[in-house]
Biopython code that builds the backbone (N, CA, C, O; Angstrom):
import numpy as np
from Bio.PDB.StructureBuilder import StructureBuilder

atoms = [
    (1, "UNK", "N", (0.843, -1.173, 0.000)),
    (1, "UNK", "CA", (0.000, 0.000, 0.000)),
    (1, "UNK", "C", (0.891, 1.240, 0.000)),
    (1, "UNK", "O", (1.924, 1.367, 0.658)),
    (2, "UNK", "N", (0.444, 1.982, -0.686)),
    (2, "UNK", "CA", (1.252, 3.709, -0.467)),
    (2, "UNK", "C", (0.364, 4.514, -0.626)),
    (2, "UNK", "O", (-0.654, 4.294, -1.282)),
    (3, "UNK", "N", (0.682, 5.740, 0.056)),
    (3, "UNK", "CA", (0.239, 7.079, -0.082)),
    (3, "UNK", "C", (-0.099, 7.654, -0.871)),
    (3, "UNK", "O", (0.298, 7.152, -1.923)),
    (4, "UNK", "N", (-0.810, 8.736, -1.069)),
    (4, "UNK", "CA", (-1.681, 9.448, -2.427)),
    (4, "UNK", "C", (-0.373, 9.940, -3.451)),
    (4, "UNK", "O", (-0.534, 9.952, -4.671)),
    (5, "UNK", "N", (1.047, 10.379, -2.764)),
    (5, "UNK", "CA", (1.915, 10.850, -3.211)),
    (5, "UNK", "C", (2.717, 9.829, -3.958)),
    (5, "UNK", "O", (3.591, 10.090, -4.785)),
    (6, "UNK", "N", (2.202, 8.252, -3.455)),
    (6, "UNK", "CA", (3.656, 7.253, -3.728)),
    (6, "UNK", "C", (3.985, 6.904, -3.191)),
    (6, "UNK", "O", (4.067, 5.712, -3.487)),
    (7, "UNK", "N", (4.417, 7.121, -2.220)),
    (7, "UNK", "CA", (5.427, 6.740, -0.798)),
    (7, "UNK", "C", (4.740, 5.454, -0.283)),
    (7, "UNK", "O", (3.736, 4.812, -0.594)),
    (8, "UNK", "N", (5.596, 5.373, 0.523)),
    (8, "UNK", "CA", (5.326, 4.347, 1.503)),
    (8, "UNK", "C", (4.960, 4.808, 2.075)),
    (8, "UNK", "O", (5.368, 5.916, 2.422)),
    (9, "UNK", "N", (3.605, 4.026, 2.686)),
    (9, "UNK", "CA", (2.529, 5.050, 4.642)),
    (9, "UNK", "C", (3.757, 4.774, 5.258)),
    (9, "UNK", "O", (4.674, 3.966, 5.406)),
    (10, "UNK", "N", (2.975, 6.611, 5.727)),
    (10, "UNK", "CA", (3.844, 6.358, 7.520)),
    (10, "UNK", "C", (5.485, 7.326, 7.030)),
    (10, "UNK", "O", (6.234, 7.681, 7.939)),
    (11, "UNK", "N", (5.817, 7.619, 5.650)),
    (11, "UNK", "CA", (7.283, 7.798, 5.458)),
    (11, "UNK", "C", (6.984, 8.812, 4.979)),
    (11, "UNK", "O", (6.236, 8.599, 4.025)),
    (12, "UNK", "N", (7.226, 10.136, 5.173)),
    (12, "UNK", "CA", (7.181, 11.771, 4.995)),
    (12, "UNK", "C", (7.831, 11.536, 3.288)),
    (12, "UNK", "O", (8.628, 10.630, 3.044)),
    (13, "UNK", "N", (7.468, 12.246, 2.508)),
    (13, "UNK", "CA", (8.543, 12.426, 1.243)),
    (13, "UNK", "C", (9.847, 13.356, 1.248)),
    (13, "UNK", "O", (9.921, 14.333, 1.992)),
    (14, "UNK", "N", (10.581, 13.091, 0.615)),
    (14, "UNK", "CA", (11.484, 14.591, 1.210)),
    (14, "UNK", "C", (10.852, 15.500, -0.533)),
    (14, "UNK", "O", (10.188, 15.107, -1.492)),
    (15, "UNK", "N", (11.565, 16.908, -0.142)),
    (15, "UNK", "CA", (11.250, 17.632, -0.855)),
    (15, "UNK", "C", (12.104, 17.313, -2.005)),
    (15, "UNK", "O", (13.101, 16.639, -1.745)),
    (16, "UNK", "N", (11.891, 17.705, -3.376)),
    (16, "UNK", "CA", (12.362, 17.444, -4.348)),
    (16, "UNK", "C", (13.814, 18.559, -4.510)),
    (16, "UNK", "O", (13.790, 19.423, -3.633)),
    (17, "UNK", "N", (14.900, 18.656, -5.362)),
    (17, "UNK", "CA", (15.880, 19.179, -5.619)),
    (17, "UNK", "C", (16.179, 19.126, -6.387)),
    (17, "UNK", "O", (16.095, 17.948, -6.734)),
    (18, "UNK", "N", (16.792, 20.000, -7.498)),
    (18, "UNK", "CA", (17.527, 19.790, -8.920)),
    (18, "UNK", "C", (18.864, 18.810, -8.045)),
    (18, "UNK", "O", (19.216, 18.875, -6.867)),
    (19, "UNK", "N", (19.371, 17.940, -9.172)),
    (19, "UNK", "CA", (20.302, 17.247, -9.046)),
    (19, "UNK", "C", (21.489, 18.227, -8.897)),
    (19, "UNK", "O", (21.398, 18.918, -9.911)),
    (20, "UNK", "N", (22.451, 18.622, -8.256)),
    (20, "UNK", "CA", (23.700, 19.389, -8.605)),
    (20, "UNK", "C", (23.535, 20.116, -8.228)),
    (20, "UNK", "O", (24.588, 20.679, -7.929)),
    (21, "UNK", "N", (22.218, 20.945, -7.801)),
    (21, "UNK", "CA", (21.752, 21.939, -6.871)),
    (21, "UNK", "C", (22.066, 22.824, -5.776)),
    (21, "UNK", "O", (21.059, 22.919, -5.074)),
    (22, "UNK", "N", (23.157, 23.616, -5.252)),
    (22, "UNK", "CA", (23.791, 24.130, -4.018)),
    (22, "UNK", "C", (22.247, 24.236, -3.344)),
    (22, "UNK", "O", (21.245, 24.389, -4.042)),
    (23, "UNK", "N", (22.222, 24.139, -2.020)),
    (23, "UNK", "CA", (21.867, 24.356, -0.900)),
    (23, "UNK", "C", (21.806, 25.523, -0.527)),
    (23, "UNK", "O", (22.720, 26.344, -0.608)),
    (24, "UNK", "N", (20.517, 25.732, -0.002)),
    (24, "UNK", "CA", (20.548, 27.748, 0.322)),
    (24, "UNK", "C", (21.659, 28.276, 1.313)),
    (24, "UNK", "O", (22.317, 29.302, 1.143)),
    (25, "UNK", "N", (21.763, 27.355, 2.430)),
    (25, "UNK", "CA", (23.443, 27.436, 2.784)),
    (25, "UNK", "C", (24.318, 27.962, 2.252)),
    (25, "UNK", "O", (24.946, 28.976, 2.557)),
    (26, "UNK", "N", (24.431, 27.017, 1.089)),
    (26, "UNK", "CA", (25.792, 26.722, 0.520)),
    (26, "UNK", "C", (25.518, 28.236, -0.501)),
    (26, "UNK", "O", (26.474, 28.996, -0.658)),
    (27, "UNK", "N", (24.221, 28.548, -1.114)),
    (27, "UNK", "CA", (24.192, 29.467, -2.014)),
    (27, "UNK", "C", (24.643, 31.063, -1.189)),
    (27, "UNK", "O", (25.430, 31.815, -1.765)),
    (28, "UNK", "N", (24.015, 31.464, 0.259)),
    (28, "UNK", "CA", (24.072, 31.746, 0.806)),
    (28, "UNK", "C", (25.903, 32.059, 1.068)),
    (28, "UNK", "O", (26.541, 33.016, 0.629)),
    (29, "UNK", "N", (26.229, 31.329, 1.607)),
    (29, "UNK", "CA", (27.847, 31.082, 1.546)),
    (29, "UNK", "C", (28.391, 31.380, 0.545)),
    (29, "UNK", "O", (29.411, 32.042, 0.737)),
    (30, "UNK", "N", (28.119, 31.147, -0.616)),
    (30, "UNK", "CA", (28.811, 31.844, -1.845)),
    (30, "UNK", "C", (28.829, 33.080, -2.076)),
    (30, "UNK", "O", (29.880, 33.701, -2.236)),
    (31, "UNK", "N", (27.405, 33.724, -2.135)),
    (31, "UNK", "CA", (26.950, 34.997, -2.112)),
    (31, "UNK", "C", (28.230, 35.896, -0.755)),
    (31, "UNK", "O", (28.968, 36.874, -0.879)),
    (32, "UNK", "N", (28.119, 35.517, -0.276)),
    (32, "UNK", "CA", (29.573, 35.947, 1.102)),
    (32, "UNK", "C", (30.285, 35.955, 0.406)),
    (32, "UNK", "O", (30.492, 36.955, -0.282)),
    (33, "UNK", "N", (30.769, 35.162, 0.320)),
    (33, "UNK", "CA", (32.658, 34.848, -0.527)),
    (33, "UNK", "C", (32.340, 35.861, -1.820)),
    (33, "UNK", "O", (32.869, 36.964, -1.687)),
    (34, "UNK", "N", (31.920, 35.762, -2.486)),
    (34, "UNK", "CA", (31.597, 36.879, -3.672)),
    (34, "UNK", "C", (31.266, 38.425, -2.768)),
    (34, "UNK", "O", (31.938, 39.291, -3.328)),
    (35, "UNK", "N", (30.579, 38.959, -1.746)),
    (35, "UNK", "CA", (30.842, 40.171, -1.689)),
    (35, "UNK", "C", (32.195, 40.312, -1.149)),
    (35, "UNK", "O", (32.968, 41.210, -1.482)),
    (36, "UNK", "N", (32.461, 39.348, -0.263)),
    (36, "UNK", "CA", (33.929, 39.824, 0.465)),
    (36, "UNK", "C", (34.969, 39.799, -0.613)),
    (36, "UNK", "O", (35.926, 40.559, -0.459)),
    (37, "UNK", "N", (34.918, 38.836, -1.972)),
    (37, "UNK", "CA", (35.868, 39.054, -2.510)),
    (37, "UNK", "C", (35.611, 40.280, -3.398)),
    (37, "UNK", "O", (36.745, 40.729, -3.566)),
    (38, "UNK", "N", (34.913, 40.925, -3.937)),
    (38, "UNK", "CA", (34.654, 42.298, -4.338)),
    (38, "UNK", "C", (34.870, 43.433, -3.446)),
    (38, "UNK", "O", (35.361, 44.522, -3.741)),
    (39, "UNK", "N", (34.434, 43.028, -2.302)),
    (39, "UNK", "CA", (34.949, 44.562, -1.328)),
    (39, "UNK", "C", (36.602, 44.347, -1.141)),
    (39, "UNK", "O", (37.254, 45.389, -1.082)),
    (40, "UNK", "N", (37.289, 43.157, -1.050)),
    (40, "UNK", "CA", (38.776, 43.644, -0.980)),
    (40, "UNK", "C", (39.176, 43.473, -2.860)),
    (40, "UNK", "O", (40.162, 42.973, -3.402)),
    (41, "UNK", "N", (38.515, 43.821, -3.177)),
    (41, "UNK", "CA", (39.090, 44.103, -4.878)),
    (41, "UNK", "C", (38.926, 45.678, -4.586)),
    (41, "UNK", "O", (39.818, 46.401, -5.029)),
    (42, "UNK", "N", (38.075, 46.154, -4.020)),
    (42, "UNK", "CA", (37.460, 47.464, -4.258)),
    (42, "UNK", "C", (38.310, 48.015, -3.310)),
    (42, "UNK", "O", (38.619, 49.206, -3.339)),
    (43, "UNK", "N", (38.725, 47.207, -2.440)),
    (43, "UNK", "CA", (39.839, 48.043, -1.015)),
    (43, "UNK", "C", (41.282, 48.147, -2.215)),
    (43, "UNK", "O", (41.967, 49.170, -2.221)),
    (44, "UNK", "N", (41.505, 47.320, -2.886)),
    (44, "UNK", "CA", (42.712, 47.176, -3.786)),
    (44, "UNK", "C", (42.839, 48.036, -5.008)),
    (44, "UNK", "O", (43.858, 48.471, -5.546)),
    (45, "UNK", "N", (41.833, 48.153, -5.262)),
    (45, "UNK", "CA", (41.731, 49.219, -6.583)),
    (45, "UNK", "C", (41.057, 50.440, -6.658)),
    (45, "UNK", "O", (40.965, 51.079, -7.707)),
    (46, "UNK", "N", (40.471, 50.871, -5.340)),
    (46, "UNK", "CA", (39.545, 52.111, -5.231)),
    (46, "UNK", "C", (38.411, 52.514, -6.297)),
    (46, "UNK", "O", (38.138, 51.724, -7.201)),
    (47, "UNK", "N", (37.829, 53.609, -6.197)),
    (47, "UNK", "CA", (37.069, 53.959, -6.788)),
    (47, "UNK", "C", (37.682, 54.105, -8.442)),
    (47, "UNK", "O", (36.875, 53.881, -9.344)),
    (48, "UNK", "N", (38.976, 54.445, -8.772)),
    (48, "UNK", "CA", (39.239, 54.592, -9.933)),
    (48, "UNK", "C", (39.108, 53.453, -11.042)),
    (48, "UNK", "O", (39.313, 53.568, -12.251)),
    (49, "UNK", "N", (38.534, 51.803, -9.994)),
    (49, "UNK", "CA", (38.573, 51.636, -11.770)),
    (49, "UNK", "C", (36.746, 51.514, -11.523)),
    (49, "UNK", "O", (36.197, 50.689, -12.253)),
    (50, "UNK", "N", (35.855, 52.283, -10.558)),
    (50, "UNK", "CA", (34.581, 52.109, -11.373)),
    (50, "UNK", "C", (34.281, 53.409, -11.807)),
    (50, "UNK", "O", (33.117, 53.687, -12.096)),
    (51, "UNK", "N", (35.525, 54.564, -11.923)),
    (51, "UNK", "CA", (35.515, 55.487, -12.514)),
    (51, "UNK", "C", (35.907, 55.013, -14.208)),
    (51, "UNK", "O", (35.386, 55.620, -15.144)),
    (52, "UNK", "N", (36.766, 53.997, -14.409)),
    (52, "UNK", "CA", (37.240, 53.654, -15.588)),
    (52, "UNK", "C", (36.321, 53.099, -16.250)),
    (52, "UNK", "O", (36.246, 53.250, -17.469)),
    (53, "UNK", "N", (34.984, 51.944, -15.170)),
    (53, "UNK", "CA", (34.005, 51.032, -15.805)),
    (53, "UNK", "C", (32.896, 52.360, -16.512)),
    (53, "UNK", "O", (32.252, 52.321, -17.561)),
    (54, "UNK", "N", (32.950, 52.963, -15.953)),
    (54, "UNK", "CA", (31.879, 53.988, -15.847)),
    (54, "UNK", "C", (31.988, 55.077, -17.339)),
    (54, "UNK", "O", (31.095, 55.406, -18.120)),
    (55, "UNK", "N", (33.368, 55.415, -17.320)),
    (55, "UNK", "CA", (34.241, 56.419, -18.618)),
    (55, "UNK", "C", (34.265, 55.453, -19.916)),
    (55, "UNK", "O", (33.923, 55.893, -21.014)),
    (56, "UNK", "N", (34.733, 53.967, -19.719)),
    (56, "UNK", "CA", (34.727, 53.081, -20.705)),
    (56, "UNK", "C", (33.554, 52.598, -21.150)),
    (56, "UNK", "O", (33.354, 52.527, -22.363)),
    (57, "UNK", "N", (32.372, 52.093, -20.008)),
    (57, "UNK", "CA", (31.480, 51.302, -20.347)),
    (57, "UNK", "C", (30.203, 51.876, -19.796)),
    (57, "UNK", "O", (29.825, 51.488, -18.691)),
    (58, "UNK", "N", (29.660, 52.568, -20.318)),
    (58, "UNK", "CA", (28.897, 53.282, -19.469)),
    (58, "UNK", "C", (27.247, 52.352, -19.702)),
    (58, "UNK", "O", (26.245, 52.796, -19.142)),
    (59, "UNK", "N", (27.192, 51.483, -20.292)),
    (59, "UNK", "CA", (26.544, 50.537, -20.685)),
    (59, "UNK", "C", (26.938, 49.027, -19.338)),
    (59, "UNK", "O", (26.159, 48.808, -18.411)),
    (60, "UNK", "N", (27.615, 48.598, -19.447)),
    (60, "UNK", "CA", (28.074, 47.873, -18.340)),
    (60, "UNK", "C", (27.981, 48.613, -16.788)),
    (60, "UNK", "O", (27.561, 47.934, -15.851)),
    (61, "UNK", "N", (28.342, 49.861, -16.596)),
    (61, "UNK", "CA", (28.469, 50.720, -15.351)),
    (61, "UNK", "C", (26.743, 51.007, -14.882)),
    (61, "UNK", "O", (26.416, 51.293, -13.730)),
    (62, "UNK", "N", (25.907, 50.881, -15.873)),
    (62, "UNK", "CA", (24.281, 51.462, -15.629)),
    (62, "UNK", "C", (23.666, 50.000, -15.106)),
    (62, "UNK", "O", (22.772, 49.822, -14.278)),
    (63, "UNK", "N", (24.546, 48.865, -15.969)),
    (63, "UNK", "CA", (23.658, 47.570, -15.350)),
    (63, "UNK", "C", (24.308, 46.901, -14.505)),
    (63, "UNK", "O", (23.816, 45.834, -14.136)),
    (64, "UNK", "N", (25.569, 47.326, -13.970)),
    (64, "UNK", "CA", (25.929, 47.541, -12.586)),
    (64, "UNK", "C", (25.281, 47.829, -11.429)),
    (64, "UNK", "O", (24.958, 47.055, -10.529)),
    (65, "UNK", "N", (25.057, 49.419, -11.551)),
    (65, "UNK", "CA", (24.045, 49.886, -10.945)),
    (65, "UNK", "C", (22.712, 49.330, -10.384)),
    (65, "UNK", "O", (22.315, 49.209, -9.225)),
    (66, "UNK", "N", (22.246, 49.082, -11.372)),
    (66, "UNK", "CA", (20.670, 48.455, -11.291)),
    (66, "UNK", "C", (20.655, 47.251, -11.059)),
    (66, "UNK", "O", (19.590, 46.656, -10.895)),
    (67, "UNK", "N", (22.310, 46.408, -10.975)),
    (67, "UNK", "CA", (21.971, 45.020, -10.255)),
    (67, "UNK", "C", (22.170, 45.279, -8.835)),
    (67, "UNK", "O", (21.910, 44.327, -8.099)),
    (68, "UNK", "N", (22.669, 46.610, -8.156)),
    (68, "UNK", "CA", (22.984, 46.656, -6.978)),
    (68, "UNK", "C", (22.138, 47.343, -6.674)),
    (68, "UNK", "O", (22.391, 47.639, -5.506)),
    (69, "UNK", "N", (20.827, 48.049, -7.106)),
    (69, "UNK", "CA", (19.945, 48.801, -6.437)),
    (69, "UNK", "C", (18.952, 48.079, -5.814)),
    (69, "UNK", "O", (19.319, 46.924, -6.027)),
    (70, "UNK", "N", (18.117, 48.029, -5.297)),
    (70, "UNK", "CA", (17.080, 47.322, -4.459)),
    (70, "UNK", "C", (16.082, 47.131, -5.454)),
    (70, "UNK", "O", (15.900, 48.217, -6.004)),
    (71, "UNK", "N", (15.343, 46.237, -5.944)),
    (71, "UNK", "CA", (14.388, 45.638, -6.929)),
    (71, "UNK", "C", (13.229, 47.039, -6.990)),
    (71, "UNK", "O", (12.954, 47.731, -7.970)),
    (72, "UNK", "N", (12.641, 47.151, -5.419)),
    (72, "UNK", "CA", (11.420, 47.423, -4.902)),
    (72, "UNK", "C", (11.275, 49.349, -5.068)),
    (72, "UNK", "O", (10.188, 49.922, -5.147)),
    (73, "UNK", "N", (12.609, 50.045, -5.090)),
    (73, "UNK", "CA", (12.730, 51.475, -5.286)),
    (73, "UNK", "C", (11.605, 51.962, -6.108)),
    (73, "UNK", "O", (11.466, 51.474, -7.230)),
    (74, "UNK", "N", (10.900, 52.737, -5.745)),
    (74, "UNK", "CA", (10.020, 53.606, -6.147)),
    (74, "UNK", "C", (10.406, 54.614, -6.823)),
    (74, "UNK", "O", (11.036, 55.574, -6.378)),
    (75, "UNK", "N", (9.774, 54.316, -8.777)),
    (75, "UNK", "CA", (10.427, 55.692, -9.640)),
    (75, "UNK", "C", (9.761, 56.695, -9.416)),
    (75, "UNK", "O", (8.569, 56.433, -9.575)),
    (76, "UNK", "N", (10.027, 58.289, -8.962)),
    (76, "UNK", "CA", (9.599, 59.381, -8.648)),
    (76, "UNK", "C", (9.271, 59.853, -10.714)),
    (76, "UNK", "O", (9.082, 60.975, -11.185)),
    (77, "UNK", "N", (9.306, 58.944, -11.213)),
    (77, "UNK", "CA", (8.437, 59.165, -12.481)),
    (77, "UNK", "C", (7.104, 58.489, -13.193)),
    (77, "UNK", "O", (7.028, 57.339, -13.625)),
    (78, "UNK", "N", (6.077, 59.503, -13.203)),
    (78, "UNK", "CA", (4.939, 58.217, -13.255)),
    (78, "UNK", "C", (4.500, 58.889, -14.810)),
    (78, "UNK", "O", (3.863, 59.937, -14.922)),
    (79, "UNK", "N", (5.090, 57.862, -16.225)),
    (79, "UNK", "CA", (4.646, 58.403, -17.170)),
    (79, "UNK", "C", (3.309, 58.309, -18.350)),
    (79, "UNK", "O", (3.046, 58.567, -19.525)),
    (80, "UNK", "N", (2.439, 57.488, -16.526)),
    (80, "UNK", "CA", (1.215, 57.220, -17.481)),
    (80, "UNK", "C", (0.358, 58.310, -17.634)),
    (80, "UNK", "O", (0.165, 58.853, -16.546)),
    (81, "UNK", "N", (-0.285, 58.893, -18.647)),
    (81, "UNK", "CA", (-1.348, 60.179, -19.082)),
    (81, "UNK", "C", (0.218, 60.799, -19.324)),
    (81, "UNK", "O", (-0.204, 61.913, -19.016)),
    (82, "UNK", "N", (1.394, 61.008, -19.555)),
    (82, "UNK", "CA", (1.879, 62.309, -19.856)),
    (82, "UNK", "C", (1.701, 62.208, -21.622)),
    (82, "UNK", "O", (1.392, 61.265, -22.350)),
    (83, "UNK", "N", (2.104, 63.849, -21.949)),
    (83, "UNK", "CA", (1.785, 63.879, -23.427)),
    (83, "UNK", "C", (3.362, 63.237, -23.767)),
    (83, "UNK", "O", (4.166, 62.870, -22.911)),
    (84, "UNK", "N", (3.562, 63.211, -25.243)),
    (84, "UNK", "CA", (5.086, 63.080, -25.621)),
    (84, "UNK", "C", (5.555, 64.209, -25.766)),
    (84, "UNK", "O", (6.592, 64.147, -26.427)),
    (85, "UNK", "N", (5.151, 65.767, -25.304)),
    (85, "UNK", "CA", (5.948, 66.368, -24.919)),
    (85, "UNK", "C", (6.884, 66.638, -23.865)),
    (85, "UNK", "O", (7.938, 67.274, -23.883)),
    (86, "UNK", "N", (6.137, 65.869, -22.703)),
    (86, "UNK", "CA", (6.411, 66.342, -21.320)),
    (86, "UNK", "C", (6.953, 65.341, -21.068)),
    (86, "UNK", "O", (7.468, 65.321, -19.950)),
    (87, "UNK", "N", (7.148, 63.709, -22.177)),
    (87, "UNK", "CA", (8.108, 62.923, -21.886)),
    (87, "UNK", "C", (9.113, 63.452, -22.283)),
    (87, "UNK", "O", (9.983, 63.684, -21.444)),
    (88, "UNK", "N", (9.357, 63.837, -23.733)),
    (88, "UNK", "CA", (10.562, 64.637, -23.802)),
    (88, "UNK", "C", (11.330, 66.026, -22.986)),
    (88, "UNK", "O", (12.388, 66.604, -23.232)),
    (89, "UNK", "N", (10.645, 66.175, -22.292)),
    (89, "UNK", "CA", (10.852, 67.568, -21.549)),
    (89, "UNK", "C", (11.650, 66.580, -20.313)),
    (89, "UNK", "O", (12.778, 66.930, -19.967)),
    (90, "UNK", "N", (10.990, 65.295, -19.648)),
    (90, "UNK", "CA", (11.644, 64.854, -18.581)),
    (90, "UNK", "C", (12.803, 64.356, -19.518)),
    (90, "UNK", "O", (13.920, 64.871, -19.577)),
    (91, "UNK", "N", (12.459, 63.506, -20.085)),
    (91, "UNK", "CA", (13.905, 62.923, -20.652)),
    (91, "UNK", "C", (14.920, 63.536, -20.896)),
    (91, "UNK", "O", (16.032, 63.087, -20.622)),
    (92, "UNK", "N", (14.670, 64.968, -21.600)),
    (92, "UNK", "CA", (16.091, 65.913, -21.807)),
    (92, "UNK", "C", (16.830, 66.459, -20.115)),
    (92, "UNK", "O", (18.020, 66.389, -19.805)),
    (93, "UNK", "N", (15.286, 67.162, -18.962)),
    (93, "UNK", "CA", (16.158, 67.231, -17.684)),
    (93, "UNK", "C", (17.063, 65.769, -16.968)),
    (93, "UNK", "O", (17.897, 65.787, -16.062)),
    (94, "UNK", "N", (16.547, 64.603, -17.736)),
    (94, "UNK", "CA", (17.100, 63.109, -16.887)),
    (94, "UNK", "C", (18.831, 63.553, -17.853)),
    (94, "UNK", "O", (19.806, 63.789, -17.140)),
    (95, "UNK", "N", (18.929, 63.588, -18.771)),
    (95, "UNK", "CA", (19.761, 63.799, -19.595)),
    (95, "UNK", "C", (20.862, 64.505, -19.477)),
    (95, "UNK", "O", (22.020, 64.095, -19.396)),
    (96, "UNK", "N", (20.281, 66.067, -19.469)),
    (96, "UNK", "CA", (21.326, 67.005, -18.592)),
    (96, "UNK", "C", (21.436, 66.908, -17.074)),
    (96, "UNK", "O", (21.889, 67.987, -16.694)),
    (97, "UNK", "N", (21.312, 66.438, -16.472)),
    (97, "UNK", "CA", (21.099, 66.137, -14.611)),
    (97, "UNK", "C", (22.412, 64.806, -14.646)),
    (97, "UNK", "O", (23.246, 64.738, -13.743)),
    (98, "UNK", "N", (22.395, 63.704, -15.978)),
    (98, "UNK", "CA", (23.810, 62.815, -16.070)),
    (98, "UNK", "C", (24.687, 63.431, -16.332)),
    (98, "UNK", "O", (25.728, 63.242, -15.703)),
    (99, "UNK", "N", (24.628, 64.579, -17.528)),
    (99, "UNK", "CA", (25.923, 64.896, -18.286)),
    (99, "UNK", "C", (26.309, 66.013, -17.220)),
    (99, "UNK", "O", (27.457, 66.331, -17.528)),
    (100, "UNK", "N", (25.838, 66.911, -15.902)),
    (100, "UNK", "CA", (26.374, 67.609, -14.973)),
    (100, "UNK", "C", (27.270, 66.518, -14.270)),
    (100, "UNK", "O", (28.450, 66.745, -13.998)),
    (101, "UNK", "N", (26.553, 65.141, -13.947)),
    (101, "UNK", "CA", (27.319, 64.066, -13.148)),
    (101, "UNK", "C", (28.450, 63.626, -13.951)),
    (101, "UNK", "O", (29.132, 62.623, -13.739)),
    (102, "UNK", "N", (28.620, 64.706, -15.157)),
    (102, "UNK", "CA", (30.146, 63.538, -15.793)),
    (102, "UNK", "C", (29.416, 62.618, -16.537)),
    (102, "UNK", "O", (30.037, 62.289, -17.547)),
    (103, "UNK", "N", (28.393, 62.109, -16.430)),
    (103, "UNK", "CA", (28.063, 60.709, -17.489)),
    (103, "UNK", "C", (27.696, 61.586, -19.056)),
    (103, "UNK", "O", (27.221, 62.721, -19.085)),
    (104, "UNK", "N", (28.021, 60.811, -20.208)),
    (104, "UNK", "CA", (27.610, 61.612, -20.968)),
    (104, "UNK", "C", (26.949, 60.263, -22.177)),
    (104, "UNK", "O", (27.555, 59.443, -22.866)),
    (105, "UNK", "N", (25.817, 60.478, -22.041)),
    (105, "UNK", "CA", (25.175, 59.647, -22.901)),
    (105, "UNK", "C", (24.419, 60.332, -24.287)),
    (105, "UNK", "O", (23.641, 61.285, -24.312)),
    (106, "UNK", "N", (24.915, 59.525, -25.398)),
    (106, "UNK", "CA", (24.363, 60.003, -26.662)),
    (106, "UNK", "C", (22.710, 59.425, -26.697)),
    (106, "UNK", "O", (22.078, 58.642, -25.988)),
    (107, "UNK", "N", (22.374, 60.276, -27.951)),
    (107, "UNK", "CA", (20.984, 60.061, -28.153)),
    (107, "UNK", "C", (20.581, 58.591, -28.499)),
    (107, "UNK", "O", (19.680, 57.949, -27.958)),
    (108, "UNK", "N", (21.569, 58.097, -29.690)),
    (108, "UNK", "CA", (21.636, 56.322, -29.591)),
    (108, "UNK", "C", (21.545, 55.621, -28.102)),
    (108, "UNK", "O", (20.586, 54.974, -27.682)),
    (109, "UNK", "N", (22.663, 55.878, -27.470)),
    (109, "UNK", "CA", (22.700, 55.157, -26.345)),
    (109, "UNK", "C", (21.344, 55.247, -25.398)),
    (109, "UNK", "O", (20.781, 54.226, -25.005)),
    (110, "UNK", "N", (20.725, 57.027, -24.966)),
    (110, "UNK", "CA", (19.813, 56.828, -24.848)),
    (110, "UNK", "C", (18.843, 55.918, -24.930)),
    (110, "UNK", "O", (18.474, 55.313, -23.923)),
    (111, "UNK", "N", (18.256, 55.686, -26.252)),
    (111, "UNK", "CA", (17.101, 55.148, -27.055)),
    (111, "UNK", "C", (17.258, 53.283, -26.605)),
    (111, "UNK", "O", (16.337, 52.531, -26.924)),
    (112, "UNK", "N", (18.133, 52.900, -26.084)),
    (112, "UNK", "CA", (18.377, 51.743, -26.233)),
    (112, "UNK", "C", (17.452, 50.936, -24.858)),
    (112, "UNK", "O", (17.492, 49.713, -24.722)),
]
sb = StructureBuilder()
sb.init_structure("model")
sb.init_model(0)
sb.init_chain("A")
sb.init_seg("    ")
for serial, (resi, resn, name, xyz) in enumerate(atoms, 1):
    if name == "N":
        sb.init_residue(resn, " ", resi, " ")
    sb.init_atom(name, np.array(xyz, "f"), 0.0, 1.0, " ", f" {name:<3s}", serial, name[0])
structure = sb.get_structure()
């Protein structure tokens, strides 16, 4: 006789797992070893080379960014009902507000 699941009565199933699978532990534990080994890269090389990622790759440096920002951040832009003027009106102040910060993004790059 067995259980609705299969099993043998009486014997709990265990939960299922991809084969090869790290352990939230173990994933957990990695995630460590990966920031600690980035913060002493970053103690070793300072800010100048994410000044370099940033001058070189400013494409790589933005999705940098946005993998280190918090998912849940609330955009202080809400562009539903605006006309396409007043998108372009924000988009040019988002625009000049980077290129004061030093970033200088073309209209291609923009659009992307």
């Amino acid at each position: 006789m067995t259980g609705a699941d299969g099993s043998p009565p009486g014997k709990p199933r265990s939960p299922r797992r991809k084969p090869g699978a790290a352990s939230k532990p173990a994933r957990s534990g990695l995630g460590e070893a990966f920031l600690a080994a980035l913060h002493a890269d970053f103690l070793a090389h300072g800010a100048g080379a994410i000044e370099r990622v940033r001058l070189d790759n400013p494409t790589a440096y933005i999705k940098l960014c946005d993998a280190l920002l918090p998912k849940d951040v609330a955009s202080p832009l809400d562009e539903r009902g605006l006309s396409d003027e007043e998108l372009d009106r924000r988009i040019g102040e988002i625009l000049r507000q980077c290129q004061g910060a030093g970033l200088e993004i073309g209209v291609a790059e923009a659009a992307r």
